[in-house]
C-alpha positions as CSV (number, residue, x, y, z in Angstrom):
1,X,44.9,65.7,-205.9
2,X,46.1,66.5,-209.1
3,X,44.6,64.9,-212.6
4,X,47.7,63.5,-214.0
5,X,49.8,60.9,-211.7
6,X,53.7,61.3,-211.3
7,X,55.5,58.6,-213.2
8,X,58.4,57.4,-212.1
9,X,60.7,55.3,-213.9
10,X,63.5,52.9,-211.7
11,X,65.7,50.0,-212.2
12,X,63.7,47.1,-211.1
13,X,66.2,44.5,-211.8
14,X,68.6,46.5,-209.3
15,X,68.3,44.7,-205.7
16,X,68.9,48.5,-203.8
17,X,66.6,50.2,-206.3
18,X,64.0,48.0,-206.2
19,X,63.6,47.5,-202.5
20,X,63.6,52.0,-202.0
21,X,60.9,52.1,-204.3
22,X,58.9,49.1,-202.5
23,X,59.3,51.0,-199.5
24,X,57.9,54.1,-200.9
25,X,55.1,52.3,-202.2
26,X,54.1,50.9,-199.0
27,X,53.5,54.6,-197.7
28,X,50.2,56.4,-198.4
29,X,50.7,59.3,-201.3
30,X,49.8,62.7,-200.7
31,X,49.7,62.5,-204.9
32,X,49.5,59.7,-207.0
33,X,52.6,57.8,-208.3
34,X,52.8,55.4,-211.3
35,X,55.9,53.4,-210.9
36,X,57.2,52.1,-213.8
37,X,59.7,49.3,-213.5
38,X,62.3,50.1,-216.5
39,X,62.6,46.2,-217.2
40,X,58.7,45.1,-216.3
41,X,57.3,48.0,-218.3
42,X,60.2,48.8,-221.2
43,X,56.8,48.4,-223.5
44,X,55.2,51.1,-221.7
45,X,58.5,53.1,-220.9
46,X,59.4,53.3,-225.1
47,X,56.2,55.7,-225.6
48,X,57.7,58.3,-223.5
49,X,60.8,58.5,-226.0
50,X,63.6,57.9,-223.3
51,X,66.7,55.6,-223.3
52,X,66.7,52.4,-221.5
53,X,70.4,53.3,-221.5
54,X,69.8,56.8,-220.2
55,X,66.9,55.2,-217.9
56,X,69.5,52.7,-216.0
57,X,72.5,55.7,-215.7
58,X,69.7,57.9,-213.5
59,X,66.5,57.7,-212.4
60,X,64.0,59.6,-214.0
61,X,60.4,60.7,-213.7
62,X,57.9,62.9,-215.4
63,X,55.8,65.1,-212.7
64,X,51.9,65.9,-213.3
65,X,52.8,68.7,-215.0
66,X,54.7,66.7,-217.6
67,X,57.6,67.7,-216.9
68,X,60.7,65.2,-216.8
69,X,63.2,65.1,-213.9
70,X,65.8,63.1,-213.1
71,X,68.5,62.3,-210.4
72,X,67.9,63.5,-206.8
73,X,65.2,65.8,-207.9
74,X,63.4,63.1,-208.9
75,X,63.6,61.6,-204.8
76,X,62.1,65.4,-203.9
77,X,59.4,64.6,-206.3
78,X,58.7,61.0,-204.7
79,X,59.2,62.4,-201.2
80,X,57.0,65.5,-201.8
81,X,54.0,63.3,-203.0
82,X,54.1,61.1,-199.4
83,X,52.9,61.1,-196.5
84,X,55.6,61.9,-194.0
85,X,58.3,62.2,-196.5
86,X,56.9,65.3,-197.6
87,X,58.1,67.3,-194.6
88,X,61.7,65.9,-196.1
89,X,61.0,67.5,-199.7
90,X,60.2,71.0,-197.7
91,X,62.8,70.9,-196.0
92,X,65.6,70.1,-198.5
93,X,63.9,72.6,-200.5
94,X,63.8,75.3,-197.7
95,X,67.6,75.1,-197.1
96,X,68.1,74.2,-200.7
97,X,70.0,71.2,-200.3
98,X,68.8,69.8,-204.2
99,X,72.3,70.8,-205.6
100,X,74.3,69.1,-202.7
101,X,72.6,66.1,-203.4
102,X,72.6,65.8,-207.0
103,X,76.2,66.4,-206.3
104,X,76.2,62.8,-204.4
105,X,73.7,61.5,-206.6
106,X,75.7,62.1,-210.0
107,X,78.8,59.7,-208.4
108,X,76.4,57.4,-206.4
109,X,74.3,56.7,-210.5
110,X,77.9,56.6,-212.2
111,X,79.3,53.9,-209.6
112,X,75.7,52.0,-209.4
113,X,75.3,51.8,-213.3
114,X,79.6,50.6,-214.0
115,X,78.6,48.1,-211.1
116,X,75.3,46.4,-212.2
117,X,75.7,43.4,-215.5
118,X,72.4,44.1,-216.1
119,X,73.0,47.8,-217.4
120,X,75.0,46.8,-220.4
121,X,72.9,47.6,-222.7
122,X,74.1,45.4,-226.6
């Protein structure tokens, strides 16, 4: 295993959020994650120098090699550090399917974010 853990930052308040990254928890990593709920952590999360706004309109993440990700690469750098889910990560990045679904991604985030009270940010 690497030294330095992934860090992954998510909307915890966000019902559909929330329960994917539970799930992915619950599976043995291949590489270590820290999972960083963006309203549970927000101390934490300010040393890293990101937005909560630009935290809630995608998810983000910072690999071991420090560097930050976000939107549907950030789900081939979960999937690719777990069990199982790794043969996923290959294989979108085999057939190089990572444009196609940031291309879903960017609309699903817009929509998600314009739905969710909790993402106004005063």
């Amino acid at each position: 295993m690497n030294a330095q853990p992934h860090v992954v930052f998510y909307d915890d308040s966000c019902p559909l959020c929330d329960a994917e990254i539970e799930h992915y928890k619950k599976i043995k990593p291949v590489h270590d994650i820290d999972w960083l709920g963006i309203h549970a952590h927000w101390n934490t999360i300010q040393s890293y120098g990101l937005s909560k706004e630009t935290l809630l309109r995608r998810i983000h993440a910072i690999n071991s090699d420090g560097t930050v990700v976000s939107g549907a690469a950030v789900f081939v750098l979960i999937w690719g550090s777990l069990r199982y889910y790794n043969r996923l990560a290959w294989l979108v990045s085999k057939l190089r399917l990572l444009p196609i679904m940031e291309f879903f991604y960017k609309y699903f985030a817009a929509w998600r974010y314009r739905k969710n009270q909790h993402c106004k940010i005063n």
